[in-house]
ZAMARGU-4260 file (C-alpha; in steps of 0.2 Angstrom, whole numbers, plus 5000, padded with zeros to 4 digits):
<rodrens>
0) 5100/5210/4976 | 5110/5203/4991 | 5115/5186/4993 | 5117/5173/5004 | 5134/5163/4997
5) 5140/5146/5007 | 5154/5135/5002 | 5158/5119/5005 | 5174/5109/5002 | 5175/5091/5004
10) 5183/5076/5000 | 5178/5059/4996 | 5187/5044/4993 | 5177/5040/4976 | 5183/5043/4956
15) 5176/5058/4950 | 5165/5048/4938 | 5157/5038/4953 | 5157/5055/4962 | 5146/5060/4946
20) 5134/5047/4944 | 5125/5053/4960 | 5128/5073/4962 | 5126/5075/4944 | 5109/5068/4942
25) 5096/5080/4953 | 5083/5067/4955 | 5096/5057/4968 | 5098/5072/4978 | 5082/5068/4989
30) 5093/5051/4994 | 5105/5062/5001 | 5099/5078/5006 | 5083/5078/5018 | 5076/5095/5015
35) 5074/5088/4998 | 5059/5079/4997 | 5057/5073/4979 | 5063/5080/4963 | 5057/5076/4944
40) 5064/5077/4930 | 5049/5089/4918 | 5048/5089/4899 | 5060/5102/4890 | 5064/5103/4871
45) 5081/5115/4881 | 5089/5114/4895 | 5084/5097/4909 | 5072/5106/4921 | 5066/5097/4939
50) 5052/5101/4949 | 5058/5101/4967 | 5050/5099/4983 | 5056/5105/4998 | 5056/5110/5016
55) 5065/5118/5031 | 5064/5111/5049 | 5048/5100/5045 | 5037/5113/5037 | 5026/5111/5025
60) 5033/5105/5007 | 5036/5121/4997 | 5037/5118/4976 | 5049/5125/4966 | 5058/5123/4949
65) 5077/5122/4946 | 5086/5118/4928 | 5102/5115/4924 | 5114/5130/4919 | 5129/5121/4915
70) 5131/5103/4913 | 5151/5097/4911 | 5149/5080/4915 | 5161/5073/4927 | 5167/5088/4932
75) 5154/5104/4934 | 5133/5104/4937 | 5126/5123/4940 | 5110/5125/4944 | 5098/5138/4943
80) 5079/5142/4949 | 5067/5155/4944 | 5061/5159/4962 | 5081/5163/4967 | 5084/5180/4958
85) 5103/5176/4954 | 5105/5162/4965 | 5112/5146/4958 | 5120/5130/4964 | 5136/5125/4960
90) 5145/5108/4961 | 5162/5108/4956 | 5171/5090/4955 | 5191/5087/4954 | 5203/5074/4954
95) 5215/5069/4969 | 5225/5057/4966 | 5213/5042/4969 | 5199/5053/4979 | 5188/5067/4974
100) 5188/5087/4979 | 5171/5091/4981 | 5168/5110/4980 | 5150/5118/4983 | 5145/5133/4981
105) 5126/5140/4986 | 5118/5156/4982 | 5104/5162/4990 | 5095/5177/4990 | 5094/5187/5007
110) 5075/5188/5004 | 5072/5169/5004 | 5084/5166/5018 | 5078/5182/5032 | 5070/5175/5046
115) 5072/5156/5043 | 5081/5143/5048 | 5094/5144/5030 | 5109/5151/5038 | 5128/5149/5034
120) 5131/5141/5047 | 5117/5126/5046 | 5118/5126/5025 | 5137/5121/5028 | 5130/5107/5040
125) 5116/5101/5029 | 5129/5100/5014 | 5144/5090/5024 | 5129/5079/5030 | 5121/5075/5012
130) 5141/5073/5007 | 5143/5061/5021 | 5128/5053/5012 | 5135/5051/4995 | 5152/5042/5002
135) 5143/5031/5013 | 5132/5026/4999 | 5145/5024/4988 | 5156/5015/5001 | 5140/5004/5003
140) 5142/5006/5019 | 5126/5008/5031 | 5125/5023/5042 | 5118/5015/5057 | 5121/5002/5072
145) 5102/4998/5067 | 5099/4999/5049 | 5083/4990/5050 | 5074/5005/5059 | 5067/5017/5043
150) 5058/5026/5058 | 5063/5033/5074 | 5045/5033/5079 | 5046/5016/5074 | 5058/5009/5085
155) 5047/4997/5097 | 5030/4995/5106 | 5029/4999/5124 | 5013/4997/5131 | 5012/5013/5134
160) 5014/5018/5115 | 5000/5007/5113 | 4990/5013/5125 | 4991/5033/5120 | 4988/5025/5101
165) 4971/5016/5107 | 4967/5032/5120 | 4966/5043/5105 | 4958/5033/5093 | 4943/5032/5107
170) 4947/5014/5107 | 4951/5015/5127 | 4937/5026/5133 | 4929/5027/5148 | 4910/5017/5151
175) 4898/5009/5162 | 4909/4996/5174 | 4898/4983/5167 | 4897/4985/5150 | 4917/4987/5151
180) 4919/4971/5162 | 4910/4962/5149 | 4919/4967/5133 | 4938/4963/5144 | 4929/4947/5146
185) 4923/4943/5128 | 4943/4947/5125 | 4950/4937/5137 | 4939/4924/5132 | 4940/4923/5114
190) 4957/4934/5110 | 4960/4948/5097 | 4951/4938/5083 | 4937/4944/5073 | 4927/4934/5085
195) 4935/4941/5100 | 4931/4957/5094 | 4912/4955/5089 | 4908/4949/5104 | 4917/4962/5114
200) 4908/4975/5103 | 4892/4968/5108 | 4893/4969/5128 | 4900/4988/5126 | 4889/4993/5110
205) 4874/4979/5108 | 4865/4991/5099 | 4878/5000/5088 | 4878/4998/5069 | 4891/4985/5064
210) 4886/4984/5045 | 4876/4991/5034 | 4873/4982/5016 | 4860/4984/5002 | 4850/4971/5015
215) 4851/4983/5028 | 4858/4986/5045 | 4864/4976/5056 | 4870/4979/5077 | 4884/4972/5085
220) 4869/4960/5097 | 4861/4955/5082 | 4878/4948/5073 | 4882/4940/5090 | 4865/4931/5090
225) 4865/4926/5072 | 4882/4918/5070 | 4878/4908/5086 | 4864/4902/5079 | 4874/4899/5061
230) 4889/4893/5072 | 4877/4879/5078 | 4869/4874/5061 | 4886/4875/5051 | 4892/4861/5067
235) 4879/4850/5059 | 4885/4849/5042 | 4904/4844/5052 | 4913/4860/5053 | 4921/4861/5070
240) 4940/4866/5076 | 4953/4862/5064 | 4940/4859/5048 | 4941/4872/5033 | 4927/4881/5026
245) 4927/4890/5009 | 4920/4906/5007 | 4917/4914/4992 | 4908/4931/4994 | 4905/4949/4987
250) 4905/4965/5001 | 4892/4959/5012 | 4884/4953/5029 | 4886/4936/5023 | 4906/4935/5023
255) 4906/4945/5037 | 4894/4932/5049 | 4902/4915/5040 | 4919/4919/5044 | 4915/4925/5063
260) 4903/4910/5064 | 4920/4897/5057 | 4928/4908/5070 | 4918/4904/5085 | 4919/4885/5080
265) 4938/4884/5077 | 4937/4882/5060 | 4948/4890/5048 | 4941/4902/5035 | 4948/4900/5017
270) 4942/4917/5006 | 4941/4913/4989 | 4943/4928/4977 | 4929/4933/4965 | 4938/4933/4949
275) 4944/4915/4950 | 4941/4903/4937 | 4932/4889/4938 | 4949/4877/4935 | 4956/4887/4948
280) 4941/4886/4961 | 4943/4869/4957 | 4961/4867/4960 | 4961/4878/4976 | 4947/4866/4981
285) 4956/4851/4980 | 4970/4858/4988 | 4964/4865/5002 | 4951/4849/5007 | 4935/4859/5015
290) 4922/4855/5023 | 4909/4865/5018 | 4910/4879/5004 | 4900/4896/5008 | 4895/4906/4992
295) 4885/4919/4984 | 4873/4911/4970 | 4881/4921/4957 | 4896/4909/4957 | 4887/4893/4955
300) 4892/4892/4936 | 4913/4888/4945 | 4908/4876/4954 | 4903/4861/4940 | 4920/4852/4943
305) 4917/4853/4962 | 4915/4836/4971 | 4898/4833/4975 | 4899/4829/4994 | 4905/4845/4996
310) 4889/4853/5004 | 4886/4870/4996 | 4876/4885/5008 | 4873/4900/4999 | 4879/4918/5008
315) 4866/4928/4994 | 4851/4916/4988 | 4842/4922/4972 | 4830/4910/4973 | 4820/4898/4983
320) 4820/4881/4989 | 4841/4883/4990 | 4851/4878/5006 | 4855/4896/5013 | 4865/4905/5027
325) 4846/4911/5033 | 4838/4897/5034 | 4855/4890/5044 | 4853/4902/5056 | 4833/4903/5056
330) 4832/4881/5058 | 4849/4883/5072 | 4848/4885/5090 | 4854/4901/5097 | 4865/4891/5113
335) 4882/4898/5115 | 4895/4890/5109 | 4912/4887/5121 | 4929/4896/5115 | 4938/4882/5106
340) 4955/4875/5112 | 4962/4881/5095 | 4959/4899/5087 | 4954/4896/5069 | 4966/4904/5057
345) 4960/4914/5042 | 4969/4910/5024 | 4971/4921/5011 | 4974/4920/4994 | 4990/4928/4986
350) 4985/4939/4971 | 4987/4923/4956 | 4995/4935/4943 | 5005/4925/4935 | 4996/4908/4940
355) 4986/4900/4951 | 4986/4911/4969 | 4993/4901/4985 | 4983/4901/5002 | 4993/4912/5015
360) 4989/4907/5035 | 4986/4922/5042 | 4991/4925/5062 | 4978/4931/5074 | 4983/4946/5083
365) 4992/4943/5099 | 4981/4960/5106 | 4980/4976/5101 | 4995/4980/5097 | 4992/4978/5080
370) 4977/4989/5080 | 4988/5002/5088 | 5002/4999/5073 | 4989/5006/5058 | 4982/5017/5071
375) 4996/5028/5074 | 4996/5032/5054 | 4981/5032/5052 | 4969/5043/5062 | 4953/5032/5061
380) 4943/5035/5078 | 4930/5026/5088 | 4912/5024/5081 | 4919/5029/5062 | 4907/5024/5046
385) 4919/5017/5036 | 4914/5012/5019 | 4926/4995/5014 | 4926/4995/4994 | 4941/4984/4996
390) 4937/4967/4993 | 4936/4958/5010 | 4942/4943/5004 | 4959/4954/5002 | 4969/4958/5015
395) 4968/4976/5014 | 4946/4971/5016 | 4949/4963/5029 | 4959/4974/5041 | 4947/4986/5038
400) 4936/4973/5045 | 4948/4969/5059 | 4952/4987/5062 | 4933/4989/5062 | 4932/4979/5080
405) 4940/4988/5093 | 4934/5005/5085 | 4914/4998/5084 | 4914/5005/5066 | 4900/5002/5057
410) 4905/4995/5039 | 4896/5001/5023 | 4897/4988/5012 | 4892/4986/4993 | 4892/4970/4984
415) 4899/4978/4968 | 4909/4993/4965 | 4904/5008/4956 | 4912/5025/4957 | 4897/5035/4955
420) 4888/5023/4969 | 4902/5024/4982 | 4899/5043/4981 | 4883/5043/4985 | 4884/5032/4996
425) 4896/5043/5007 | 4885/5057/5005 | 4869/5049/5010 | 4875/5039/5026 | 4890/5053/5029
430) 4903/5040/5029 | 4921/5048/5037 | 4932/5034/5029 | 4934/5025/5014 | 4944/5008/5012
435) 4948/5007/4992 | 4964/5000/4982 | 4969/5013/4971 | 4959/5008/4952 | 4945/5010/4964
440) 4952/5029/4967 | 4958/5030/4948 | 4938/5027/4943 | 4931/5040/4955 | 4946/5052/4947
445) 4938/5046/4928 | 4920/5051/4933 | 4915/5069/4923 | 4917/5084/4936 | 4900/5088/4937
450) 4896/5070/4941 | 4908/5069/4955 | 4904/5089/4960 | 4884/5081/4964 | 4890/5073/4980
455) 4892/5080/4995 | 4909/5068/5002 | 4915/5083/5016 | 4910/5069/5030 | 4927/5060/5024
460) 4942/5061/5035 | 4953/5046/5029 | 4954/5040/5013 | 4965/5024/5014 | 4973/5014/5001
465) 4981/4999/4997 | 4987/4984/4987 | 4993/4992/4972 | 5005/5008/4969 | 4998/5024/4970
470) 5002/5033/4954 | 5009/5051/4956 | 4995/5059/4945 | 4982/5049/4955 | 4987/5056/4972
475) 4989/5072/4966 | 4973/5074/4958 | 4964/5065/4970 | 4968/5077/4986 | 4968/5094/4973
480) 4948/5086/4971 | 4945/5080/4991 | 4958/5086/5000 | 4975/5080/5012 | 4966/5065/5018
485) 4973/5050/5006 | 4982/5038/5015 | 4994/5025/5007 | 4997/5009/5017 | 5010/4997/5010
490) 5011/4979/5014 | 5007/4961/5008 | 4999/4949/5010 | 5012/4939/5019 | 5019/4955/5030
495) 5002/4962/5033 | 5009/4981/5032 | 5027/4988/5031 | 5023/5007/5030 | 5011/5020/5026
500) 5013/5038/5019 | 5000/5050/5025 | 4994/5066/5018 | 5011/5076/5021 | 5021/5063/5015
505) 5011/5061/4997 | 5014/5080/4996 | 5030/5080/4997 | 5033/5063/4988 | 5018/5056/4980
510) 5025/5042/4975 | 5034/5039/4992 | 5026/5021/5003 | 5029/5031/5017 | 5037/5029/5036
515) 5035/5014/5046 | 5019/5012/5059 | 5023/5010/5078 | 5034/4992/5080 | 5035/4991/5063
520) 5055/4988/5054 | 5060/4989/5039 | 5076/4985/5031 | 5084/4987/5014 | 5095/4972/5011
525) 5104/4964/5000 | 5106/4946/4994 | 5115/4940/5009 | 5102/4948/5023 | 5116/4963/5026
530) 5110/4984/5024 | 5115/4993/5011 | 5121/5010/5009 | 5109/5024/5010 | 5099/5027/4994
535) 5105/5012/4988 | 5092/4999/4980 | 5089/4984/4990 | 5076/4972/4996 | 5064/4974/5006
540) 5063/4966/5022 | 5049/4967/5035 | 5046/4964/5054 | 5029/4966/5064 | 5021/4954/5074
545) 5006/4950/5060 | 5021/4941/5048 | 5010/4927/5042 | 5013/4908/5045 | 5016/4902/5029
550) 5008/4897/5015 | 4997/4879/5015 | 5006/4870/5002 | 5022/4869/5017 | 5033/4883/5010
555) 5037/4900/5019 | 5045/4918/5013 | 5064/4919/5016 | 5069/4927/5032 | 5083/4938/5039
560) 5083/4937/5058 | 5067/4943/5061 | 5065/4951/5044 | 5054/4942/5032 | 5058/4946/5012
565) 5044/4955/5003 | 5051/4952/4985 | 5052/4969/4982 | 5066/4982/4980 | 5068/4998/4985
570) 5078/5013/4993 | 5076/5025/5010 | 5077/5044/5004 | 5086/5056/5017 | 5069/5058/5027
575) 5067/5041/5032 | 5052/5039/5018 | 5050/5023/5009 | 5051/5021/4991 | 5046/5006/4981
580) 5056/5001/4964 | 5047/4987/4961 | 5045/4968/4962 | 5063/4958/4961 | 5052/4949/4946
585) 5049/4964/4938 | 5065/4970/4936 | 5075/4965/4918 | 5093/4967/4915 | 5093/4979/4897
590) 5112/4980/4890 | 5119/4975/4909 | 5108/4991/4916 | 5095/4986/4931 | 5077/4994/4928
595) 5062/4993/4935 | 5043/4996/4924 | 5036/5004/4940 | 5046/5021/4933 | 5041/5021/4916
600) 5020/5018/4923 | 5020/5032/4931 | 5029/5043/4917 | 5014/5034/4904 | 5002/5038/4915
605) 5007/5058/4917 | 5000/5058/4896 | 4983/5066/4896 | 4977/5055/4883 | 4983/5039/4892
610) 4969/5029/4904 | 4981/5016/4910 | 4997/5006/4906 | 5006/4992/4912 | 5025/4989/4906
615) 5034/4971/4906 | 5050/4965/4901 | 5053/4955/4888 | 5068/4944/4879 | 5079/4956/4867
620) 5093/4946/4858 | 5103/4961/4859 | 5103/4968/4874 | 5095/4953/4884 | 5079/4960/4891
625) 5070/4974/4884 | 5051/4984/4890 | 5035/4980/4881 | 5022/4995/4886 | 5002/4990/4885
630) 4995/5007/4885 | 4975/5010/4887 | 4969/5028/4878 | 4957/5037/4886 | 4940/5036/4872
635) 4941/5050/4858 | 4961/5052/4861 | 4976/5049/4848 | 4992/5047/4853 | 5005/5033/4842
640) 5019/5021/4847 | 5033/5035/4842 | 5026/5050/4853 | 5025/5037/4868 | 5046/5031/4866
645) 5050/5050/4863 | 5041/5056/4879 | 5051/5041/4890 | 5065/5046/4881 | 5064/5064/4887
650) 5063/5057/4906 | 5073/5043/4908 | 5086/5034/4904 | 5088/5024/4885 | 5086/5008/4892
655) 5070/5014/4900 | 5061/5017/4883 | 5049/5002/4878 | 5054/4996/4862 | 5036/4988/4859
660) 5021/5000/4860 | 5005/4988/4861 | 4988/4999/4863 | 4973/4989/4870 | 4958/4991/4877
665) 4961/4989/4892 | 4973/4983/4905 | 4967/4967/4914 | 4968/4969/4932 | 4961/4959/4946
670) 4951/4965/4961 | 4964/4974/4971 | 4971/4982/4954 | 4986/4971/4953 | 4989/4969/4933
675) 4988/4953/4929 | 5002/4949/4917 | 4996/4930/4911 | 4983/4939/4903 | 4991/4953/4894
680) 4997/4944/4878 | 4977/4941/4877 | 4978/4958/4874 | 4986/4961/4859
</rodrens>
């Protein structure tokens, strides 16, 4: 058969054996080339095979196979794919004196290249680009006068980008004058706060929906009316502006209405998080000094080493005769209550995985902007049923709640979490959205087919997740079973959200964090706050205008101009996408190698008998720093220590490969999927 041949000749100023490091490794190329979109390294007992994914001119991801024909290191790579019919890639390197004579030689056959966009000409361009690449990135050298900008769409927020953002969501829409005047006025009067929003909600939608809970519904008018009145009876017991209350809740009603009630009295809202301890309750407690502490009932056995002046209203009453946020609201008066001078703040907790979690001020939103910023990833739309299995004592819950104001979404909300319940759930109330962290998506995966097949979820458009990684088998499984509509928003709780990959990204990268919302930046740094080359492995940095204030104890994030660090590390592939290596923690220094767990996870988590892992570093006297792997089977399975370090071994490189092999029952995990690492050795 014809083919299509394109040579390339080019020089860089690099050793050969720099020159090799990159070009002779296939899984970089998606660094460097941006048709490439990802490409992993599969099992073979021969010659290395990839599975690539690809594609031209921003069409959909194409999969394909390549493997390697010829493998002279440091000086010739020839690859080969079973779809190419005696095609082949071939990457010649020769020394120059102190450069390198790049020589590259595609073949194509004519019946993959008629009719698209893969001529001579533009394959010749696309090669010097991903060339110019590799010597920038070696150089270390950052390609733009803007390297903080992952995004073009990125690159600011005009109030006309906002505008056409909130326009499509059906957030601007027109209405009756009155009702419109109204909600501009709750707005102008209360802000962009979960108050503000509420209470604009109730003048357009009075009789709308707002949450749905195993009590039953509730409208926009009644929460108004009830948190006035709790508003007024919370005043009693001394909260007013500049007080904090504790709350410590499940998914309901009752977290929702305290922390709009704290709100409209100025207060500031501390959300505890349900798997605390009863030291750390206590400690957290004492920390933070509240004035009144808001809980389910169910947590009463945390609160012995409490201080007994610390009046105690319970959000979910099991029993009689107990001081409750109904009979608050029931024994209050329903007068309306005057904006405070000062917007109460909401903290949140940091996640506490390897001690006790610190309190996080969170900013209220200067406007919508920040609305429009998920928005324009995420294609949520006014008047959505959006079922928040998320804690919303976690950030991701509550933007879900916040996001959930401007829209006039009505929230489902369950108290506890159950696959099989969520499912039904969606079919029965004909939710379009689902807020989850991803264990959440890893137990619907782990339900039996026909369990999952009795449910009717085709009412779901958007399937957002956050605050954990997103494995590569979960996202692929998860849209083969319910289609492109997972979403994958990265963030913090100190950033609020850096990127999110949608549907086309997780196909073409599944692992990928994905591309920058509108005025979002992110930037790859390195130790000193400058950008590194491209593909190269730096810190994070994030700017938006939701960075939070700084934690309670006085102590901040560091900064870089208007960047604030994440503590994580990660890379930009070609496309813009981002990619995250892992927390700056997590990486260990093996034999003077930098590697990162996140890697070897995923791989652990390809096995068929594996339910879960988690990988952490630990001291090596020979080589420093070595990986110890905790790996959960799947009941009825067999797999041993040997077969796990072979299969790593196949994939990645040596210092990859877990020396220890610990099976347990499972890994512990908090709430939002976050493996807790204290608790690990517990496992053994």
């Amino acid at each position: 058969m014809p083919t299509e041949l394109v040579e390339v000749q080019h020089r860089l100023a690099h050793a050969p054996g720099k020159v090799w490091d990159v070009l002779g490794e296939p899984g970089l190329y998606p660094r460097f080339v941006r048709e490439i979109a990802c490409a992993e390294r599969e099992p073979a007992t021969g010659r290395p095979r990839y599975r690539v994914r690809f594609s031209v001119a921003g069409g959909d991801p194409v999969q394909d196979r390549v493997e390697v024909l010829v493998n002279r290191p440091g000086e010739h790579l020839v690859l080969i794919g079973p779809a190419w019919d005696g095609g082949h890639l071939s990457i010649r390197l020769a020394a120059s004196g102190d450069d390198t004579l790049v020589e590259v030689v595609l073949s194509l056959p004519e019946g993959i290249t008629a009719g698209t966009a893969l001529t001579a000409p533009w394959l010749r361009k696309r090669i010097r680009k991903a060339l110019g690449r590799v010597d920038d990135h070696l150089s270390g050298r950052a390609i733009t006068s803007s390297p903080t900008r992952i995004d073009q769409t990125a690159r600011g927020q005009s109030t006309i980008t906002v505008a056409r953002t909130l326009a499509r969501a059906g957030v601007l829409s027109p209405g009756r004058p009155d009702k419109i005047a109204r909600q501009l006025g709750a707005l102008a009067r209360w802000g962009a706060t979960l108050v503000g929003g509420y209470r604009a909600a109730a003048a357009r939608v009075p009789d709308a929906v707002a949450v749905i809970d195993e009590r039953g519904k509730l409208t926009f008018d009644e929460i108004d009316l009830r948190t006035t009145r709790l508003a007024n009876g919370l005043a009693a017991h001394g909260v007013r502006a500049g007080r904090r209350v504790a709350v410590m809740c499940r998914n309901h009603a009752g977290l929702v209405e305290s922390t709009i009630a704290c709100g409209k009295l100025g207060a500031d809202v501390l959300l505890l998080n349900t798997g605390l301890s009863a030291d750390q309750v206590a400690d957290l407690i004492e920390a933070h000094r509240p004035i009144a502490l808001l809980a389910d009932d169910e947590f009463a056995p945390l609160f012995h080493n409490l201080p007994p002046s610390l009046p105690w209203i319970s959000t979910w009453s099991a029993g009689p005769g107990e001081l409750t946020v109904d009979g608050v609201i029931a024994s209050a008066m329903a007068t309306p209550v005057r904006p405070p001078a000062r917007a109460g703040k909401i903290i949140v907790l940091t996640s506490g995985t390897t001690g006790t979690p610190k309190g996080a001020r969170r900013r209220n939103p200067p406007g919508l902007g920040s609305a429009a910023a998920v928005l324009s990833r995420i294609p949520l739309r006014a008047g959505d049923r959006m079922l928040v299995a998320a804690p919303l004592f976690h950030t991701w819950g509550l933007a879900a709640m916040q996001l959930g104001m401007p829209l006039h979404a009505s929230l489902v909300l369950q108290r506890r979490f159950d696959a099989e319940a969520t499912l039904a759930a969606i079919a029965e109330l004909r939710c379009t959205t689902l807020i989850a962290v991803p264990v959440m998506l890893q137990r619907i995966m782990a339900l039996p087919e026909r369990v999952r097949a009795r449910y009717d979820t085709s009412s779901l458009r958007v399937v957002a997740s956050s605050g954990s990684a997103l494995s590569r088998q979960l996202v692929t499984s998860f849209m083969n079973a319910y289609g492109d509509v997972l979403y994958n928003l990265y963030g913090s709780t100190e950033v609020s959200w850096a990127s999110i990959a949608d549907p086309v990204d997780l196909r073409a990268a599944p692992t990928t964090a994905g591309r920058c919302p509108v005025g979002t930046r992110v930037g790859i740094l390195d130790a000193d706050g400058a950008p590194v080359g491209p593909g190269s492995v730096g810190r994070i940095c994030v700017g938006n205008e939701m960075l939070f204030e700084g934690y309670t104890n006085g102590t901040s994030n560091e900064m870089h101009d208007d960047l604030m660090v994440t503590g994580d590390r990660g890379y930009l592939d070609a496309d813009g996408r981002l990619f995250v290596s892992g927390r700056d923690d997590d990486m260990i220094v093996s034999g003077g190698e930098n590697v990162f767990p996140r890697p070897v996870e995923e791989l652990l988590l390809s096995l068929e008998a594996v339910a879960d892992a988690a990988v952490v570093g630990v001291p090596d006297r020979e080589y420093g720093q070595r990986f110890a792997a905790y790996v959960a089977l799947k009941p009825g399975t067999r797999l041993g220590a040997t077969a796990i370090r072979e299969y790593v071994h196949d994939h990645l490189e040596r210092f990859s490969v877990p020396r220890d092999v610990i099976f347990v029952p499972t890994v512990p995990r908090n709430a939002t999927g976050k493996v807790v690492k204290r608790l690990l050795a517990d496992q053994d």
